[in-house]
VOBALO-22864 format. One record per residue: residue in one letter; x negated, y, z of N, C-alpha, C, O in turn; residue number from 1. Coordinates in Angstrom, 2 decimals. Layout:
N
<r a,<X,Y,Z>,<X,Y,Z>,<X,Y,Z>,<X,Y,Z>,NUM>
...
This chain:
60
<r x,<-7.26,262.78,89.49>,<-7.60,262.66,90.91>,<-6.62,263.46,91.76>,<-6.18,262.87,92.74>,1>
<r x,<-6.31,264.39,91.61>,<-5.34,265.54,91.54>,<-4.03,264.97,92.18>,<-3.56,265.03,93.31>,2>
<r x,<-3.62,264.40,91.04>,<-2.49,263.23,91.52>,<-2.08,262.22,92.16>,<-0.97,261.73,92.35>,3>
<r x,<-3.11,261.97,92.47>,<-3.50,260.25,93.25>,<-3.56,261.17,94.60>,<-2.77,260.82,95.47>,4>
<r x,<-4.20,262.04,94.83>,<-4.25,263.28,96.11>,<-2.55,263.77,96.80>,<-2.07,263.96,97.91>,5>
<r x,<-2.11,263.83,95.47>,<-0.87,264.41,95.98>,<0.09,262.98,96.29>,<0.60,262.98,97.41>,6>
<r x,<0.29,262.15,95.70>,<0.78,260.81,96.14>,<0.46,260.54,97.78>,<1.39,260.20,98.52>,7>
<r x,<-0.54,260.68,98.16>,<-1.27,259.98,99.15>,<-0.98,261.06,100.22>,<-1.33,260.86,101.39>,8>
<r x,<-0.41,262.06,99.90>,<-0.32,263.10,100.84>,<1.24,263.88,100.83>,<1.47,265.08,100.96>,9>
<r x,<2.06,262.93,100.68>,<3.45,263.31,100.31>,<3.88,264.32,101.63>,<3.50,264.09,102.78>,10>
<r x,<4.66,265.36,101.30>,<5.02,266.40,102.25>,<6.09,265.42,102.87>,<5.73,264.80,103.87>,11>
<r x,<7.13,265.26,102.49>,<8.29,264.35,102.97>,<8.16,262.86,103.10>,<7.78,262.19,102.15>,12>
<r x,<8.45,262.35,104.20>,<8.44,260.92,104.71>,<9.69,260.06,103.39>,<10.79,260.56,103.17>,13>
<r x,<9.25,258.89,102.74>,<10.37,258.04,102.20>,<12.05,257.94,102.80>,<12.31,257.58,103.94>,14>
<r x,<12.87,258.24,102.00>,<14.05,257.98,102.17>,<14.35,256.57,102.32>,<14.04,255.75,101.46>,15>
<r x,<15.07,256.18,103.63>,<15.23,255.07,104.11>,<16.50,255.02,105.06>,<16.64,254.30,106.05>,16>
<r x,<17.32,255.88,104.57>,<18.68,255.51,105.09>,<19.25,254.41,104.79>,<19.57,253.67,105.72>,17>
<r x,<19.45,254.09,103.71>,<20.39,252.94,103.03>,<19.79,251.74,103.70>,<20.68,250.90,103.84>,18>
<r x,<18.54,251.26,104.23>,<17.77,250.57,105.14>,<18.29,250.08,106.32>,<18.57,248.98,106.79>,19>
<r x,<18.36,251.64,106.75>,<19.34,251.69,108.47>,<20.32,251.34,108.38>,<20.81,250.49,109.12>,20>
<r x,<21.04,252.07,107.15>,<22.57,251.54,107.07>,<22.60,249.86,107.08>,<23.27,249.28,107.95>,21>
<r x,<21.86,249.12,106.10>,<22.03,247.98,105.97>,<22.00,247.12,107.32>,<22.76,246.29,107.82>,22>
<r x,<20.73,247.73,107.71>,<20.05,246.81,109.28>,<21.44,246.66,109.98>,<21.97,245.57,110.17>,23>
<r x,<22.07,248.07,110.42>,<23.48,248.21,111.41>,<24.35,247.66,110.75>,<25.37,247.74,111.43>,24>
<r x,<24.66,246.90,109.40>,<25.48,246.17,109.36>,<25.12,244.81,109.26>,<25.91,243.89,109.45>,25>
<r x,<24.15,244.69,109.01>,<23.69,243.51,109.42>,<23.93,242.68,110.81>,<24.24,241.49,110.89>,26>
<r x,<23.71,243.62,111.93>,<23.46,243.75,113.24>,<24.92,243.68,113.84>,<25.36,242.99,114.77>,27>
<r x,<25.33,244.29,113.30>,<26.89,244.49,113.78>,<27.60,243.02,113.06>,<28.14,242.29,113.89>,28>
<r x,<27.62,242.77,112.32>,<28.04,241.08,111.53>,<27.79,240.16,112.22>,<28.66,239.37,112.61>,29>
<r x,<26.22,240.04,112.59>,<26.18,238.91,113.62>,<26.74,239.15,114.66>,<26.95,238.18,115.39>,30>
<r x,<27.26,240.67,115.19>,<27.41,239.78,116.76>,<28.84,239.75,116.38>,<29.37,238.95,117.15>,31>
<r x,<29.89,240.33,115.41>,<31.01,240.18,115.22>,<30.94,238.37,115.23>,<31.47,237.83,116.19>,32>
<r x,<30.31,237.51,114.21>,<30.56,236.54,114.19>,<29.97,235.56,115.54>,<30.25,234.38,115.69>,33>
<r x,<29.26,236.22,116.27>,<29.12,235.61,117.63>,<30.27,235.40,118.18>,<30.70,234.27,118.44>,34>
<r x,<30.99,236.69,118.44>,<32.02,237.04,119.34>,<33.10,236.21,118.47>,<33.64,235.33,119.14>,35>
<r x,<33.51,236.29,117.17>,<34.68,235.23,116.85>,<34.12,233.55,117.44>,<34.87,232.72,117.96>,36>
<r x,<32.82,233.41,117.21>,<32.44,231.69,118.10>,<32.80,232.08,119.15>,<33.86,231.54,119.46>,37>
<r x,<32.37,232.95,120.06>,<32.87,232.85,121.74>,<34.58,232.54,122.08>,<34.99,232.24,123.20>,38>
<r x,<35.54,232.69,120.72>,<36.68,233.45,121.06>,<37.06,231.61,120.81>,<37.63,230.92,121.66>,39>
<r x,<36.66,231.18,119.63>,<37.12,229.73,119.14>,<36.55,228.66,120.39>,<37.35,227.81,120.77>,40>
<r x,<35.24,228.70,120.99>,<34.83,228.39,121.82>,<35.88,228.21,123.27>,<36.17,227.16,123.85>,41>
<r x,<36.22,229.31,123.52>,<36.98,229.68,124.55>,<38.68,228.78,124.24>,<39.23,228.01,125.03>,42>
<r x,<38.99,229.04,123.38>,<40.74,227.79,122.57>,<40.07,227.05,123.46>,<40.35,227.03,124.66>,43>
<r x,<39.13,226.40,122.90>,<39.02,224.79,122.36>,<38.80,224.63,123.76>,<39.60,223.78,124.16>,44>
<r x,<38.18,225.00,124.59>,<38.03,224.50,126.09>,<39.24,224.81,126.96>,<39.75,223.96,127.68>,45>
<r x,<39.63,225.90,126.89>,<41.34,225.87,127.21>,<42.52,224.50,126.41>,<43.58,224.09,126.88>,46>
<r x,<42.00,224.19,125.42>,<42.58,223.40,124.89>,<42.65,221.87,125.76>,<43.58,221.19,126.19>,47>
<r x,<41.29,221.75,125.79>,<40.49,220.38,126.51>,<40.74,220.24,128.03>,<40.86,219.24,128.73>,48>
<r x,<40.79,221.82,128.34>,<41.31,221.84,129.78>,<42.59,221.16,130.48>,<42.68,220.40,131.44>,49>
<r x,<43.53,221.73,129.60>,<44.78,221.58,129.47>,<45.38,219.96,129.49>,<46.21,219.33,130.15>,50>
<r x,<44.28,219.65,128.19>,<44.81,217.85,128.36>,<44.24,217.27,129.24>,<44.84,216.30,129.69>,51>
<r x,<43.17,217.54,129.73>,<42.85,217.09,131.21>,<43.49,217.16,132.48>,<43.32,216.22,133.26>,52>
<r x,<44.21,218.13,132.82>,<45.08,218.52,133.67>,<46.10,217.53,133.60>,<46.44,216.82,134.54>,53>
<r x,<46.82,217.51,131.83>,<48.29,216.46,131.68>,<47.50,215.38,131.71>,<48.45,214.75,132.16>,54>
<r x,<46.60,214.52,131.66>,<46.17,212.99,131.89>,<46.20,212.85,133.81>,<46.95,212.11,134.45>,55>
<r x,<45.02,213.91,134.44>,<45.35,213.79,135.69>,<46.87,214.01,136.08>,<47.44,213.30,136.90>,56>
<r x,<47.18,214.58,135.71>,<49.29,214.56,136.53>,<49.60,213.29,136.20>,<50.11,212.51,137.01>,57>
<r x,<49.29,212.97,134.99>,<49.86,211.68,134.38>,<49.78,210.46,135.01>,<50.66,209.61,135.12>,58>
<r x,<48.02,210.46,135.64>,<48.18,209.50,136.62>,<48.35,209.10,137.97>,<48.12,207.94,138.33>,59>
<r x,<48.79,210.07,138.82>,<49.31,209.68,139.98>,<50.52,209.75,140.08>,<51.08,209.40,141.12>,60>
């Protein structure tokens, strides 16, 4: 009983760094790979822009 007492009443809170650590890289990954979509995002409409511009010159 003794033991089951002392379990249930631990002086120190669980170690849960490696947790945090994980979460913040977790956290940090997605928005890295957000920010590389925003960046490919951003080409491709500069891209689209661009040939839009040379079709309008093109036709007048």
């Amino acid at each position: 009983m003794q033991t089951v007492m002392n379990l249930l009443l631990q002086e120190s809170p669980p170690n849960t760094d490696a947790y945090m650590v994980a979460g913040y890289i977790v956290i940090f990954g997605v928005m890295l790979i957000y920010l590389v979509s925003l960046v490919i995002r951003q080409r491709s409409l500069s891209k689209d822009l661009e040939l839009l511009e040379d079709l309008e010159s093109g036709k007048k």
